[in-house]
C-alpha positions in Angstrom: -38.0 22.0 -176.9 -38.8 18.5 -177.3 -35.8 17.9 -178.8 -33.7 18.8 -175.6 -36.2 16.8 -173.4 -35.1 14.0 -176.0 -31.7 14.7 -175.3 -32.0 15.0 -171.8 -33.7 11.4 -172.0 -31.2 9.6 -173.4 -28.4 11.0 -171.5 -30.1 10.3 -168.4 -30.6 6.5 -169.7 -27.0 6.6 -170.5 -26.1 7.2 -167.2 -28.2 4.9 -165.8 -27.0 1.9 -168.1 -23.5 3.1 -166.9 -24.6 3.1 -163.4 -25.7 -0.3 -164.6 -22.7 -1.6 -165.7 -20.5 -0.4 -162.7 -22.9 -2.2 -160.3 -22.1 -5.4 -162.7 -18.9 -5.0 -162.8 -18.7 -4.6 -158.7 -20.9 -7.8 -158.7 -18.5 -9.8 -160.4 -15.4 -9.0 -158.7 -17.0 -9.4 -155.8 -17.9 -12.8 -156.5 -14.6 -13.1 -158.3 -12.6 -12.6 -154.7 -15.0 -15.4 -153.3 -14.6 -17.6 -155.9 -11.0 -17.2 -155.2 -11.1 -17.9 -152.2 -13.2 -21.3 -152.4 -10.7 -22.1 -154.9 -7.4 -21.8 -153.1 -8.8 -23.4 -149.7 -10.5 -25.9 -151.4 -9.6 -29.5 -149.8 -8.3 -31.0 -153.1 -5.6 -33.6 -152.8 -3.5 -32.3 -155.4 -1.0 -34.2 -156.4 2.1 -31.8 -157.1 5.1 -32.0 -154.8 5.3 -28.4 -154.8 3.6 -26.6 -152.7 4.5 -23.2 -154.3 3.3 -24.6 -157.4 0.3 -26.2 -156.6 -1.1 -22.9 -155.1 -0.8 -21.3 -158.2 -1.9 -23.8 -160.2 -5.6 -23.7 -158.2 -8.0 -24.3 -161.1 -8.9 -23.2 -164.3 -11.6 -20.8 -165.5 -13.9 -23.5 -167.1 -14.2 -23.1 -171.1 -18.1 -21.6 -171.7 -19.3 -25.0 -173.0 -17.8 -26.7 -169.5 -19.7 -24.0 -167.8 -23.1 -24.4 -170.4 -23.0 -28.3 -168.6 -23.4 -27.2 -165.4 -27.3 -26.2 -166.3 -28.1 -29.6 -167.6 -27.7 -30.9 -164.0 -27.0 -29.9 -160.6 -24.5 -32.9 -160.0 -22.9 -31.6 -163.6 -22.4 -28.7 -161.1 -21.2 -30.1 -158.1 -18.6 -33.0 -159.2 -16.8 -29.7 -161.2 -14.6 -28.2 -158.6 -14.8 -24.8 -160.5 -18.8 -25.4 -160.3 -18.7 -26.0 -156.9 -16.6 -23.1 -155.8 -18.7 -20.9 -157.5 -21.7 -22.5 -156.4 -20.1 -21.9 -152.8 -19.5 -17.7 -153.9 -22.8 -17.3 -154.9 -24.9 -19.4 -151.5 -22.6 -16.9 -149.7 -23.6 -13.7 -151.7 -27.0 -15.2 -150.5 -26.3 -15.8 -147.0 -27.3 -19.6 -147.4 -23.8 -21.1 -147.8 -24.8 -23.5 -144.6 -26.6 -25.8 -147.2 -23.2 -26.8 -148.9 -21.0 -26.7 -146.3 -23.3 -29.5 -144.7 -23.8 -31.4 -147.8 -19.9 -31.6 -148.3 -19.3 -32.5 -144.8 -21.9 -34.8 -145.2 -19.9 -36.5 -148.5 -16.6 -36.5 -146.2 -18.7 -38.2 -143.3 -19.7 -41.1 -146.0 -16.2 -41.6 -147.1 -14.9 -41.9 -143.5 -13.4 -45.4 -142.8 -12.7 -45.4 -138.7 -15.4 -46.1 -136.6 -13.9 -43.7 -134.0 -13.3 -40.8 -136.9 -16.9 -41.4 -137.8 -18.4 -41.0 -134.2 -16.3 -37.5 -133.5 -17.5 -36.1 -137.3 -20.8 -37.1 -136.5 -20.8 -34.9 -133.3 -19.5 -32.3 -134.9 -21.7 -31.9 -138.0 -24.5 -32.1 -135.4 -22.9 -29.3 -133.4 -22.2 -27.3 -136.4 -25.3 -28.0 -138.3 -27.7 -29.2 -136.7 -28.7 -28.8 -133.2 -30.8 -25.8 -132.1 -28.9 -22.6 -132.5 -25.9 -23.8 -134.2 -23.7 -21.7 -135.7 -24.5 -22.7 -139.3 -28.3 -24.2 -138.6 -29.4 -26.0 -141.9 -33.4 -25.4 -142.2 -35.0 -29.0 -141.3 -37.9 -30.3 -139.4 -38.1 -31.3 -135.6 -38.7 -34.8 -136.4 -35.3 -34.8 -138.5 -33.4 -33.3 -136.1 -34.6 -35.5 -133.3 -33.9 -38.8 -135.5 -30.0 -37.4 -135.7 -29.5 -37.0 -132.7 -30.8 -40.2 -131.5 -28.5 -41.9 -134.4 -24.9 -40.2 -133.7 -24.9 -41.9 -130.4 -24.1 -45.4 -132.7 -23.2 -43.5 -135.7 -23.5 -44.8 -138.8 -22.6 -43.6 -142.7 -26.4 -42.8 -143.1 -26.7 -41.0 -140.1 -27.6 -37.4 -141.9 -29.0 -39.3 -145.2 -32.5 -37.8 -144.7 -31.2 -34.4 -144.3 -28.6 -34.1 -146.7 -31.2 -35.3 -149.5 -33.8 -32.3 -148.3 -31.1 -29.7 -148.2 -29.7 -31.3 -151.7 -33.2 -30.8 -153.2 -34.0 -27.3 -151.3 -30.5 -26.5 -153.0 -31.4 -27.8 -156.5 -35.3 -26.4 -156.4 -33.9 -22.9 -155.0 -30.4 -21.7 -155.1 -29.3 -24.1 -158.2 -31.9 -21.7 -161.0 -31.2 -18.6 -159.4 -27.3 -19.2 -159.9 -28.1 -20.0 -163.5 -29.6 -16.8 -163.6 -26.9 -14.7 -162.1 -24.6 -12.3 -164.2 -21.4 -14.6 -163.0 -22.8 -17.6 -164.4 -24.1 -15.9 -167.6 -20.6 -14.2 -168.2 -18.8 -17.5 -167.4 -21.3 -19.3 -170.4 -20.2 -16.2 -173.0 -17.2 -16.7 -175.2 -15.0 -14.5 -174.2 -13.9 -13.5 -170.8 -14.6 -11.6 -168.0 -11.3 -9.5 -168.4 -8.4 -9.5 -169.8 -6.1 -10.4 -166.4 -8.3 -13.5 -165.7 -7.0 -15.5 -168.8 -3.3 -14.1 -167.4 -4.0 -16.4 -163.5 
């Protein structure tokens, strides 16, 4: 009798690490199509004349020790356009992608040479970003908020300095560990791949 409870057991475990194992596998294609996506609308300048070609050429799957540098440091993570698009899949599996969409804008807004181009992003990364119910409100204090918009009136590269650096670190203190913890990241780290048809992209 104990013996079939026994039995009964471990197929029940069975099923359950199955179960398991779907639910992971679900996980990472879903993250897979996202990462996909980041990938192929990412604003790279590539430089192929082709534009056939250069959509298919996208990027890479990083090798594992590429991926293993990403944990060292968070800007290991973000200067890797691979790192970053995942990084993007998995703020977005947590409903927090605002935080890197207005750090990157923030980067383009420093890079921006014309006064005039500079004034018009500034408005807009306030409208998007920062005002009161915008449509991708980053998490930052009153007295932050206030301070921008007094600044994009004469704006100037370090307009949104303070508040990129706290939604860098809130990024780096919160989101960054967890996605070193998630199965994607982990499977990306392990030598061989996901599946079979990602080494054939």
């Amino acid at each position: 009798d104990g013996g079939r409870m026994e039995r009964g057991g471990r197929r029940r475990g069975e099923a359950e690490e199955a179960e398991k194992g779907r639910m992971k596998r679900t996980i990472i294609k879903d993250w897979k199509t996202r990462l996909s996506y980041f990938l192929q609308n990412s604003s790279s300048s590539t430089k192929t004349k082709s534009k056939k070609v250069g959509k298919h050429r996208t990027y890479f799957r990083p090798s594992p020790e590429e991926a293993q540098l990403w944990s060292e440091a968070f800007d290991e993570l973000l200067a890797n356009k691979y790192g970053l698009a995942a990084f993007r899949a998995f703020l977005k599996s947590e409903f927090c992608e605002e935080n890197i969409e207005f750090w990157l804008a923030c980067e383009d807004f420093k890079k921006t040479k014309s006064p005039q181009k500079l004034t018009s992003k500034a408005k807009k990364i306030y409208n998007d970003f920062i005002e009161k119910e915008a449509p991708k409100e980053i998490n930052i204090d009153f007295q932050t908020k206030n301070t921008i918009a007094q600044n994009i009136q004469e704006a100037t590269h370090t307009c949104f300095s303070a508040a990129q650096k706290r939604v860098y670190s809130l990024m780096e203190n919160n989101s960054y560990p967890r996605f070193l913890e998630s199965e994607f990241y982990q499977e990306l780290c392990k030598k061989t791949p996901i599946t079979r048809a990602a080494q054939g992209t």
